[in-house]
One Martini backbone bead per residue (centre of mass of N, CA, C, O) as a GRO file, in nm:
protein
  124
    1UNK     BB    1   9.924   9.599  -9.790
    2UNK     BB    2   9.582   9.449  -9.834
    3UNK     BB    3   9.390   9.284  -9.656
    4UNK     BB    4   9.206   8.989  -9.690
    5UNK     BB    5   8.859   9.014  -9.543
    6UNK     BB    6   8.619   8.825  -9.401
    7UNK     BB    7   8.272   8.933  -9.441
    8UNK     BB    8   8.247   8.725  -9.203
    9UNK     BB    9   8.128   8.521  -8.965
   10UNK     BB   10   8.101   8.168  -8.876
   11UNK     BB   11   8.018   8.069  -8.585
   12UNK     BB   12   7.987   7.754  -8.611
   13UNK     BB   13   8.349   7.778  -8.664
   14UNK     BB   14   8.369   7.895  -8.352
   15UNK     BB   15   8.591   7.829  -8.076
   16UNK     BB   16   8.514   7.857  -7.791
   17UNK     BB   17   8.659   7.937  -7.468
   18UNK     BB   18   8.605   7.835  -7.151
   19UNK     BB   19   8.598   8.111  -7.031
   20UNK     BB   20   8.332   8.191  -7.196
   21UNK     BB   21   8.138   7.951  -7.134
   22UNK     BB   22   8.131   8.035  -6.843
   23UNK     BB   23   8.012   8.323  -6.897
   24UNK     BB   24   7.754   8.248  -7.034
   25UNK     BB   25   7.649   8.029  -6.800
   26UNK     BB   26   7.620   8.285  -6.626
   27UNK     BB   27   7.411   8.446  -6.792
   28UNK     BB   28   7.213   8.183  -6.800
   29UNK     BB   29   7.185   8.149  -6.486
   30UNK     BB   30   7.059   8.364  -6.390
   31UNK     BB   31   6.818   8.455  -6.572
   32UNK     BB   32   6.704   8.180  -6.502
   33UNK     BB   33   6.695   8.228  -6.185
   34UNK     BB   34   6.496   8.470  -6.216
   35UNK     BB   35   6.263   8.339  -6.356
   36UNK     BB   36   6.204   8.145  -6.142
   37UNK     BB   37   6.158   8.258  -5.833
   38UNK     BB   38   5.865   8.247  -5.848
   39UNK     BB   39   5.873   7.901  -5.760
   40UNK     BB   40   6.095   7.935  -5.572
   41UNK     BB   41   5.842   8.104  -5.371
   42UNK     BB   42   5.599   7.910  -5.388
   43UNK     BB   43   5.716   7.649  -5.286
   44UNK     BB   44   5.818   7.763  -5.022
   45UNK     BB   45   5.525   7.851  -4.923
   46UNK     BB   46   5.419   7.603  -4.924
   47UNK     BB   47   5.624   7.499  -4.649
   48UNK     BB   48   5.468   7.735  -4.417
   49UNK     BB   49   5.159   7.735  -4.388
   50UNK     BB   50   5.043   7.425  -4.414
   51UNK     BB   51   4.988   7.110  -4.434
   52UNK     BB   52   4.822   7.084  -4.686
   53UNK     BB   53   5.074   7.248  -4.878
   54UNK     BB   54   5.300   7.008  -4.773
   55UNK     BB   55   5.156   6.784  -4.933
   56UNK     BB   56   5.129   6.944  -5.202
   57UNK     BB   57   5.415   6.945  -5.258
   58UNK     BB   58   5.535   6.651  -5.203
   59UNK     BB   59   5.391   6.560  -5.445
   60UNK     BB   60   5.523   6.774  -5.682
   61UNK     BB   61   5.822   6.690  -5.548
   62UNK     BB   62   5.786   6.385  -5.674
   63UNK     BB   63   5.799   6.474  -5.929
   64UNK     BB   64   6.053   6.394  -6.194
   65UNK     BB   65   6.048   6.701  -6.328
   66UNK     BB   66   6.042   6.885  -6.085
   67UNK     BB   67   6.325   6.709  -6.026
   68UNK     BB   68   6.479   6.819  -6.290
   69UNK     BB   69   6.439   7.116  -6.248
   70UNK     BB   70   6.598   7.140  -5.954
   71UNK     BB   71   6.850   7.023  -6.038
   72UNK     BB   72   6.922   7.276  -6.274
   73UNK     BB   73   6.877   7.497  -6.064
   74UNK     BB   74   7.129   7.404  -5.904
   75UNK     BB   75   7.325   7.451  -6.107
   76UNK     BB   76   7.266   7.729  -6.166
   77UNK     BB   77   7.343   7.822  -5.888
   78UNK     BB   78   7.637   7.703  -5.851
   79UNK     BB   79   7.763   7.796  -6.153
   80UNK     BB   80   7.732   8.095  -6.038
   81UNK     BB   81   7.868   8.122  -5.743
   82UNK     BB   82   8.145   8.008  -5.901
   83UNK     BB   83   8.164   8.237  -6.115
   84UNK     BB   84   8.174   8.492  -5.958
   85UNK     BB   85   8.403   8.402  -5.758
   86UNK     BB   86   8.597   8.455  -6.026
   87UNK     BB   87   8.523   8.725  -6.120
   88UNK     BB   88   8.610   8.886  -5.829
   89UNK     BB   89   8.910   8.763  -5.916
   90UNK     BB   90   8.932   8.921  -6.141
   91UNK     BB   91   8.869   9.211  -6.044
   92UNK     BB   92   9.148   9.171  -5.863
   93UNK     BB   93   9.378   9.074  -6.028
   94UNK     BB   94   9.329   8.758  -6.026
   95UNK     BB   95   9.382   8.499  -6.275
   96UNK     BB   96   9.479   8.682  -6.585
   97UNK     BB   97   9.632   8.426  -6.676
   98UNK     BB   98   9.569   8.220  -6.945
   99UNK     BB   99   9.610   7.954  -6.761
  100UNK     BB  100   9.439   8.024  -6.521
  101UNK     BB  101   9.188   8.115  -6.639
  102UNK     BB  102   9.131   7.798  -6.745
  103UNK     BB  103   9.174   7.656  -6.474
  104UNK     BB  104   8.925   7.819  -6.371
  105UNK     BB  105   8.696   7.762  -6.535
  106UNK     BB  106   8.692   7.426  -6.507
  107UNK     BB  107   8.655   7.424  -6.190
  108UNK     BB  108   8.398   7.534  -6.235
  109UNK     BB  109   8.263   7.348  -6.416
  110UNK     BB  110   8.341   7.074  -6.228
  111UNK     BB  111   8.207   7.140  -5.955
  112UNK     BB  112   7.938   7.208  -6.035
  113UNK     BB  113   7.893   6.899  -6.137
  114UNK     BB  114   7.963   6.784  -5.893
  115UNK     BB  115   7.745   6.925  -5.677
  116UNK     BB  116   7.505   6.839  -5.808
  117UNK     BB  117   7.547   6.512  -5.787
  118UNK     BB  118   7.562   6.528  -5.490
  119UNK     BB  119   7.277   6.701  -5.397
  120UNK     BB  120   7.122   6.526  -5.552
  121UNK     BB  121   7.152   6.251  -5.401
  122UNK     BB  122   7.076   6.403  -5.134
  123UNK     BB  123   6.742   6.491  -5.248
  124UNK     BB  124   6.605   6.273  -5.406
   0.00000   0.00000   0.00000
C-alpha cells in the first residue's frame, strides 16, 4: 500500500511547539544582539568619556523610543541566556523527556519576560 503525501506542508497551520519557539528565539535574540552591538558599544562609550557626552547620552536614553529600544535588548538578552542555559543542559542529556522539555522551554520563556518587567521598572 502507498499512502498519498501530501505535495507541500502549509507552514501556517503547522504549530510549532514550545520547545522549538524558544530555540527560534534563541536564534533571533543572538542575531538581535549581534546586530545592536555596535550601538551597545557606542552608547556605552559615550558614558566614560566627558561630562558632556554623559549629558549627551541621558538625552538620548531619556528618549521613549530608545527606552523601548533597551527594553527589547533587555529581553533579548535575558532570553539568549536562559535559553543557552538550557540548551547546555540539554547538550548534557538533563530534561530530554518530552515533559521536562516543555516545562522548561516555558520556565525559559515566562521568566525572560519576567526578568525583562521586573528589570525594566527598575531601570526606567
Amino acid at each position: 500500500m502507498h499512502k498519498q503525501r501530501p505535495v507541500y506542508i502549509d507552514l501556517a497551520k503547522t504549530r510549532l511547539p514550545i520547545p522549538g519557539i524558544v530555540s527560534i528565539l534563541h536564534r533571533v535574540s543572538g542575531v538581535g544582539l549581534f546586530i545592536c552591538l555596535p550601538l551597545l558599544l557606542c552608547l556605552f562609550a559615550g558614558t566614560l568619556s566627558t561630562e558632556d557626552a554623559f549629558n549627551q547620552y541621558q538625552a538620548l536614553v531619556g528618549n521613549p523610543i530608545v527606552k523601548l529600544l533597551l527594553l527589547g535588548l533587555l529581553w533579548a538578552y535575558l532570553h539568549h541566556f536562559l535559553a543557552g542555559i538550557r540548551f547546555l543542559l540539554l547538550d548534557m542529556h538533563k530534561g530530554l523527556e518530552l515533559e521536562t522539555a516543555r516545562n522548561t522551554a516555558k520556565l525559559v520563556f515566562a521568566a525572560a519576560l519576567a526578568l525583562t518587567v521586573v528589570l525594566g521598572a527598575l531601570l526606567w
